[in-house]
NUKOLTOR-839869 format. One record per atom (N, C-alpha, C): residue number from 1; x, y, z. Coordinates in Angstrom, 3 decimals, padded with zeros to 6 digits. Layout:
BEGIN
[NUM; [X; Y; Z]]
...
END
This chain:
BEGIN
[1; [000.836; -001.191; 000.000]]
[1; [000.000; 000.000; 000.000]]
[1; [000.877; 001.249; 000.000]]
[2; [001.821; 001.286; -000.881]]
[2; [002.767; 002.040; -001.071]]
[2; [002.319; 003.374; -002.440]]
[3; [001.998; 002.959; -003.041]]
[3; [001.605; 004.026; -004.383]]
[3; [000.188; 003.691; -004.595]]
[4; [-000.130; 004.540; -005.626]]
[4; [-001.439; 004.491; -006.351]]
[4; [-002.947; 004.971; -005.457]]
[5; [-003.950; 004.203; -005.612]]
[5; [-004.564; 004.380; -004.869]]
[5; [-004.724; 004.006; -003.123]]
[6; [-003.907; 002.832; -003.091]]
[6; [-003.837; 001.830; -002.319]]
[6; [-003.506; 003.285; -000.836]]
[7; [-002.367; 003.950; -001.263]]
[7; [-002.028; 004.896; -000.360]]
[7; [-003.400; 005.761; 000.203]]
[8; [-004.217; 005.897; -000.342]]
[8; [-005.549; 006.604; 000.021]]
[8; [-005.876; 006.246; 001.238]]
[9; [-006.326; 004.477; 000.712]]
[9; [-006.730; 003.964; 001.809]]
[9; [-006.173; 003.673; 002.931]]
[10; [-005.100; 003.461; 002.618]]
[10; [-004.098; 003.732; 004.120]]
[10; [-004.215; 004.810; 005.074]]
[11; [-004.079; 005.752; 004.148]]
[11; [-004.446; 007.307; 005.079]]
[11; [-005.754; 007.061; 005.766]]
[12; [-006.858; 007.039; 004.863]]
[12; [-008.091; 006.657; 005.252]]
[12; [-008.452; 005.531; 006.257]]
[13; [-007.971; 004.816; 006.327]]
[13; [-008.092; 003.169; 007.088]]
[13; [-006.970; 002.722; 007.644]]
[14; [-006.105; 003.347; 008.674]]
[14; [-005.134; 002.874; 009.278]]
[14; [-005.250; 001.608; 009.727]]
[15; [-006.581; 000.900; 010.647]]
[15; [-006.129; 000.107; 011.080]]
[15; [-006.317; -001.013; 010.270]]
[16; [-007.425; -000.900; 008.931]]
[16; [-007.170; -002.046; 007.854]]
[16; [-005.460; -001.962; 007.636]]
[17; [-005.014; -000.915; 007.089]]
[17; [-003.478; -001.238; 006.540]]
[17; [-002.232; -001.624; 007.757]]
[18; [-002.991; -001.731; 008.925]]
[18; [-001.629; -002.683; 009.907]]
[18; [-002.248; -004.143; 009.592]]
[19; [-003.371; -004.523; 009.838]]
[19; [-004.281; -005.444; 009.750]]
[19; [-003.840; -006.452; 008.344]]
[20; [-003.418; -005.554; 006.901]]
[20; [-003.415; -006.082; 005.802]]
[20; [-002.011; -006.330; 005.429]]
[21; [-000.819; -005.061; 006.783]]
[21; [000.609; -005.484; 006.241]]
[21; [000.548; -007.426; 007.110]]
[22; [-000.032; -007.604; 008.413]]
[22; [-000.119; -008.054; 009.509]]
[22; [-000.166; -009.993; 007.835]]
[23; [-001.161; -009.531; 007.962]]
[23; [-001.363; -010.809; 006.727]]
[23; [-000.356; -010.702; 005.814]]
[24; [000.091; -009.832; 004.632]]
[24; [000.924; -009.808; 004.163]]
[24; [002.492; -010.745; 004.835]]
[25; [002.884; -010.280; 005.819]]
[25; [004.376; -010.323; 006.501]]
[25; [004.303; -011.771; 006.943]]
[26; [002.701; -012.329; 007.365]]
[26; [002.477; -013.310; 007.430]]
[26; [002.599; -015.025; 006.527]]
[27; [002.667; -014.048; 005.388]]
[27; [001.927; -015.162; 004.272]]
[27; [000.315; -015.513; 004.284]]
[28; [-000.013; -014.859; 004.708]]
[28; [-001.808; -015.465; 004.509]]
[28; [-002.570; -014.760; 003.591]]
[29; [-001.651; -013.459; 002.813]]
[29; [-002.383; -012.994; 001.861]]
[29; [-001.786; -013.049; 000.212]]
[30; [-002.291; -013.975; 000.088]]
[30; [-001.335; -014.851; -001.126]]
[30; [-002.262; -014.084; -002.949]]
[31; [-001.776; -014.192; -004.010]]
[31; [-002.137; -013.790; -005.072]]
[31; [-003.535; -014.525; -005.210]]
[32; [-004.506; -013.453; -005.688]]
[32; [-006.124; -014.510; -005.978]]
[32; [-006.625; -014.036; -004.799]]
[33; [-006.066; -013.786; -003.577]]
[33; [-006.815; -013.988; -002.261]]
[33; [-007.543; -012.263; -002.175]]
[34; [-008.622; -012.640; -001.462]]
[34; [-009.375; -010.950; -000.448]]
[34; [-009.393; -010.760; 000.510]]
[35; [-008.850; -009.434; 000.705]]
[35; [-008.942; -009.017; 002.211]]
[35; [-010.430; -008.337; 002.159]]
[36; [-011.140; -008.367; 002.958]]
[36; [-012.545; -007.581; 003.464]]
[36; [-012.368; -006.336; 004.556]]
[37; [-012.572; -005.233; 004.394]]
[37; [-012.362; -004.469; 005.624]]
[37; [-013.819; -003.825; 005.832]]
[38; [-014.654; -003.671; 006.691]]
[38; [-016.044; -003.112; 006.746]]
[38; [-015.653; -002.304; 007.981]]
[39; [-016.165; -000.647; 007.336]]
[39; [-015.802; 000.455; 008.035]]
[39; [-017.547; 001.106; 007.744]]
[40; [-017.641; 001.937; 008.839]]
[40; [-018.757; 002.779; 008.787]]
[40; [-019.384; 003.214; 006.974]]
[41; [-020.514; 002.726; 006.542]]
[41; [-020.943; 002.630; 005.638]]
[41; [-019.723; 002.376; 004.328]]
[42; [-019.138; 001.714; 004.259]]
[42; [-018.332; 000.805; 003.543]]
[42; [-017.473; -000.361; 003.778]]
[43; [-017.696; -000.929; 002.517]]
[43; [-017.072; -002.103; 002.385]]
[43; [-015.620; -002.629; 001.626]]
[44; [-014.405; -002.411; 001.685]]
[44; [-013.138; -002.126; 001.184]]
[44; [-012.737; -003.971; 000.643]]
[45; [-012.671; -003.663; -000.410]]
[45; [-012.230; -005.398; -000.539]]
[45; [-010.798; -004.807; -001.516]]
[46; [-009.545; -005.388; -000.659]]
[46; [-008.097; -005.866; -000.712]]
[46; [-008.171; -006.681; -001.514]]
[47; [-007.413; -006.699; -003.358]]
[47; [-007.075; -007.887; -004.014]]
[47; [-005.805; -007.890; -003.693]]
[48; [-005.517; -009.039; -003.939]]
[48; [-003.752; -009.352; -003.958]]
[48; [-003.957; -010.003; -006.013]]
[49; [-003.022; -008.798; -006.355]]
[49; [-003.452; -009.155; -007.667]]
[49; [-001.749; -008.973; -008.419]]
[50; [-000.951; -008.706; -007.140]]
[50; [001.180; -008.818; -007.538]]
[50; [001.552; -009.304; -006.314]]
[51; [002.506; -009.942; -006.548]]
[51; [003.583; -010.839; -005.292]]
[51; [004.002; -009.587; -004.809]]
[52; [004.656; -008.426; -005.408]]
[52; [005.768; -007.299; -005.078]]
[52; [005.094; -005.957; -005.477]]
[53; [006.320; -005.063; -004.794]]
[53; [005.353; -004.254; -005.126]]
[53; [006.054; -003.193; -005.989]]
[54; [005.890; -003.821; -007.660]]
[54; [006.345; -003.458; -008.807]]
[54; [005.168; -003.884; -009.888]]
[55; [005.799; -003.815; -010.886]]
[55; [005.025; -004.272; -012.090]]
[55; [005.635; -005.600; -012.033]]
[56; [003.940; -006.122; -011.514]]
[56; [004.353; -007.755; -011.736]]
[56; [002.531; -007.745; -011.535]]
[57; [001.630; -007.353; -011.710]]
[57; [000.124; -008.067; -011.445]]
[57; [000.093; -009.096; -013.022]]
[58; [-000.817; -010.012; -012.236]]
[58; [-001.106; -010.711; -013.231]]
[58; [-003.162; -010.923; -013.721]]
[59; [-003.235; -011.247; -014.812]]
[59; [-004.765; -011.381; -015.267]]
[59; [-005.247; -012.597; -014.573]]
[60; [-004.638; -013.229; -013.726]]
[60; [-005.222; -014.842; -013.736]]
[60; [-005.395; -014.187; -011.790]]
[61; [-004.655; -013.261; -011.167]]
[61; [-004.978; -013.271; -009.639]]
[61; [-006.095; -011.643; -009.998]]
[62; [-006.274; -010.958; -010.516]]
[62; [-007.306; -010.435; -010.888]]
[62; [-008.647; -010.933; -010.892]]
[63; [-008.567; -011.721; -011.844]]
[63; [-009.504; -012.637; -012.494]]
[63; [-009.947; -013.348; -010.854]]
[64; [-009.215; -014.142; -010.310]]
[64; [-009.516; -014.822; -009.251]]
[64; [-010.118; -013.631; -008.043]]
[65; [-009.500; -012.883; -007.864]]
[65; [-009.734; -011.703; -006.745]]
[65; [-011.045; -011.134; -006.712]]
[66; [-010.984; -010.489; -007.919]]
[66; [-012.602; -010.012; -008.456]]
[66; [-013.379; -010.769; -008.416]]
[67; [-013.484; -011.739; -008.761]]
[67; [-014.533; -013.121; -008.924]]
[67; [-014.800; -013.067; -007.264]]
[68; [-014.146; -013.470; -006.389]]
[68; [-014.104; -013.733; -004.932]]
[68; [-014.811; -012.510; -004.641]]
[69; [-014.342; -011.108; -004.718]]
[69; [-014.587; -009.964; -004.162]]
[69; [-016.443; -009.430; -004.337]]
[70; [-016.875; -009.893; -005.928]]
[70; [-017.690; -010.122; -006.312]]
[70; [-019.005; -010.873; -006.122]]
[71; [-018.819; -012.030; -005.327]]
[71; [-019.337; -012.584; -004.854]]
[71; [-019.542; -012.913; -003.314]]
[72; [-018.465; -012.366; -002.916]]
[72; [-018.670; -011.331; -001.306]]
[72; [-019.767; -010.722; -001.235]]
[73; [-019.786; -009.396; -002.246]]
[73; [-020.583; -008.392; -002.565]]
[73; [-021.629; -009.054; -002.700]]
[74; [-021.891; -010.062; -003.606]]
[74; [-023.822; -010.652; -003.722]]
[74; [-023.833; -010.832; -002.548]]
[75; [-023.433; -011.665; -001.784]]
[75; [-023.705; -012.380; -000.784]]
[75; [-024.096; -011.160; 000.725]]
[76; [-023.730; -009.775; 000.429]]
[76; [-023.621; -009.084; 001.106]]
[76; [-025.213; -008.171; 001.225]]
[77; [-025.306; -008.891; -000.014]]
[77; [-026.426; -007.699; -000.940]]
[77; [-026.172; -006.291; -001.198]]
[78; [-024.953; -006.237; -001.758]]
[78; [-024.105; -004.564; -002.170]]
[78; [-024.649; -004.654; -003.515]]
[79; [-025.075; -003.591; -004.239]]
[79; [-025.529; -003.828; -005.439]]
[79; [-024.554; -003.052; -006.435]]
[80; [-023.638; -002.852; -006.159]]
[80; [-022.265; -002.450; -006.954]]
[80; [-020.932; -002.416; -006.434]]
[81; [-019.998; -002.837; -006.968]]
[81; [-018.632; -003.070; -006.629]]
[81; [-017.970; -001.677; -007.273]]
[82; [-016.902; -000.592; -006.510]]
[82; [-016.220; 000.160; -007.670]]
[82; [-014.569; -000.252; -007.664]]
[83; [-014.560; -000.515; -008.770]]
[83; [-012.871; -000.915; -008.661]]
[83; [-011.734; -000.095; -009.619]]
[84; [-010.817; 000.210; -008.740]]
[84; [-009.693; 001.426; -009.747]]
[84; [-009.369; 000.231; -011.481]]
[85; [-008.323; 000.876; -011.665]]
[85; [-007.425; 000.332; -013.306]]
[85; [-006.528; -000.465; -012.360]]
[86; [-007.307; -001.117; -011.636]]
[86; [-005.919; -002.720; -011.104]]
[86; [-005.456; -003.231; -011.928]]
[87; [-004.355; -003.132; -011.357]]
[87; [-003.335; -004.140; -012.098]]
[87; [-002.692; -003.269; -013.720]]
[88; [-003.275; -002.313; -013.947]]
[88; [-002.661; -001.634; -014.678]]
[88; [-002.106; -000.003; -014.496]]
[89; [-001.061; 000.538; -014.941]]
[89; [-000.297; 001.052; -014.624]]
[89; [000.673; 000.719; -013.683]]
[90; [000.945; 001.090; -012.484]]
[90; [001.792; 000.604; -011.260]]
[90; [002.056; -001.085; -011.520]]
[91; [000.683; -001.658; -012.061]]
[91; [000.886; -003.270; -011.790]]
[91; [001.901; -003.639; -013.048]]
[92; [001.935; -002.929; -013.924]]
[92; [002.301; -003.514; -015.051]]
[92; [001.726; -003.908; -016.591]]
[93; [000.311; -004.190; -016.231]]
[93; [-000.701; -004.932; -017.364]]
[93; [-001.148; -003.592; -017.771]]
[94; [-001.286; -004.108; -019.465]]
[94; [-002.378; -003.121; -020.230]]
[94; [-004.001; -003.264; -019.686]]
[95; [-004.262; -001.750; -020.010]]
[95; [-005.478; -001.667; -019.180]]
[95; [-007.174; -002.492; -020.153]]
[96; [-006.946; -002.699; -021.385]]
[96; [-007.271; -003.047; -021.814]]
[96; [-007.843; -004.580; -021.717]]
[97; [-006.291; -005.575; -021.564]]
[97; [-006.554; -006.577; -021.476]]
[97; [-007.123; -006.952; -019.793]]
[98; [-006.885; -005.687; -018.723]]
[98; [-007.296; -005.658; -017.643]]
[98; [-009.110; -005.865; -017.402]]
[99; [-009.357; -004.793; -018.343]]
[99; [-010.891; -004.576; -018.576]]
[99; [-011.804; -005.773; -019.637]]
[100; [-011.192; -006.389; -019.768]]
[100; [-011.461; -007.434; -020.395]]
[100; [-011.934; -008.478; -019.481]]
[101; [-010.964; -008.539; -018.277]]
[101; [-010.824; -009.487; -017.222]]
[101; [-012.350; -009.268; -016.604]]
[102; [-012.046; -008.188; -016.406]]
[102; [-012.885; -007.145; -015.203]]
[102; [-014.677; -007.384; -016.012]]
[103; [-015.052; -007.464; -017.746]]
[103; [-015.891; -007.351; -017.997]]
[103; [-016.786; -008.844; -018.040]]
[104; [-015.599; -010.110; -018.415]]
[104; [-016.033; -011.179; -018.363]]
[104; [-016.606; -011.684; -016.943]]
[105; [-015.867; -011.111; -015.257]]
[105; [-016.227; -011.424; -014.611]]
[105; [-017.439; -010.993; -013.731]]
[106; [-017.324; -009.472; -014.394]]
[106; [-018.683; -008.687; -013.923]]
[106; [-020.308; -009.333; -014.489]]
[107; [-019.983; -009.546; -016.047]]
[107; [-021.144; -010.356; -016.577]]
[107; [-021.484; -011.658; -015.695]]
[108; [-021.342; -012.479; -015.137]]
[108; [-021.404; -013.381; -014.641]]
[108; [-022.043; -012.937; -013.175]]
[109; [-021.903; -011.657; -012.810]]
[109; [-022.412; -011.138; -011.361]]
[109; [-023.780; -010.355; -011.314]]
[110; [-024.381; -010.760; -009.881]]
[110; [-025.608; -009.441; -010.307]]
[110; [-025.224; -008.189; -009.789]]
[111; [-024.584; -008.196; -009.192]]
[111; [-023.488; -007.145; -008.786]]
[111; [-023.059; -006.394; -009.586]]
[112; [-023.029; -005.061; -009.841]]
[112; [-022.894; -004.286; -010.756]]
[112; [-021.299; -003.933; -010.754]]
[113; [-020.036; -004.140; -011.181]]
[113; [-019.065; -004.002; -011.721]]
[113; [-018.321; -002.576; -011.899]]
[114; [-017.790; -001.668; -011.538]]
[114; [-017.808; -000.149; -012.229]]
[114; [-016.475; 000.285; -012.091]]
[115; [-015.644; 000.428; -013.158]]
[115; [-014.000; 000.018; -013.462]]
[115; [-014.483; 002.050; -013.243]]
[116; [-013.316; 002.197; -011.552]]
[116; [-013.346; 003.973; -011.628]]
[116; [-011.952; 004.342; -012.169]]
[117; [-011.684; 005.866; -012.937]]
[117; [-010.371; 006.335; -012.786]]
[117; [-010.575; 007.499; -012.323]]
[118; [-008.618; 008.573; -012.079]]
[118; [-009.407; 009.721; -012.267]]
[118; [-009.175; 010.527; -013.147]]
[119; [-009.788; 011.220; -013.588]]
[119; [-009.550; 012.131; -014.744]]
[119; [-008.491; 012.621; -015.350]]
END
């Protein structure tokens, strides 16, 4: 939670980001996997979607993350997920083949999907 957006939430959510290095340092937060953080009217879902913290994300722990994160969300009855350009830029991946990921797995949800940037 060093760059990008990730730093937001840190500022914003201190004790998710001791909580999420806490797993990290651990090994329990492995590629594919979700962290859940539920704070006063929100719901923060943590992908692990790079081992490091470089350009290294991959489409296949995306793919897995979202899917998981996604189906949190039904199960929650959230009727929309918003998720940054993961995994692209900072991660490495074109955003393209990112949104690709992101569109095949949203179709499959009743959960509404909504890839944010910023301007």
């Amino acid at each position: 939670m060093g760059a990008g957006i990730a730093v937001e939430f840190r500022r914003r959510f201190p004790d998710m980001y001791e909580e999420y290095r806490e797993l990290c340092q651990n090994g329990d937060f492995q590629l594919g996997d979700i962290f859940v953080w539920e704070a006063p009217d929100v719901v923060v879902y943590n992908l692990a979607t790079q081992p490091i913290p470089r350009p290294s994300a991959t489409l296949e722990a995306i793919d897995t993350s979202i899917r998981a994160a996604l189906s949190d969300a039904a199960s929650r009855g959230l009727p929309r997920l918003g998720v940054p350009r993961i995994g692209a830029g900072l991660g490495g991946l074109k955003w393209i083949d990112v949104a690709e990921v992101l569109a095949n797995a949203g179709e499959e949800s009743p959960v509404e999907l909504v890839a944010v940037s910023l301007p």
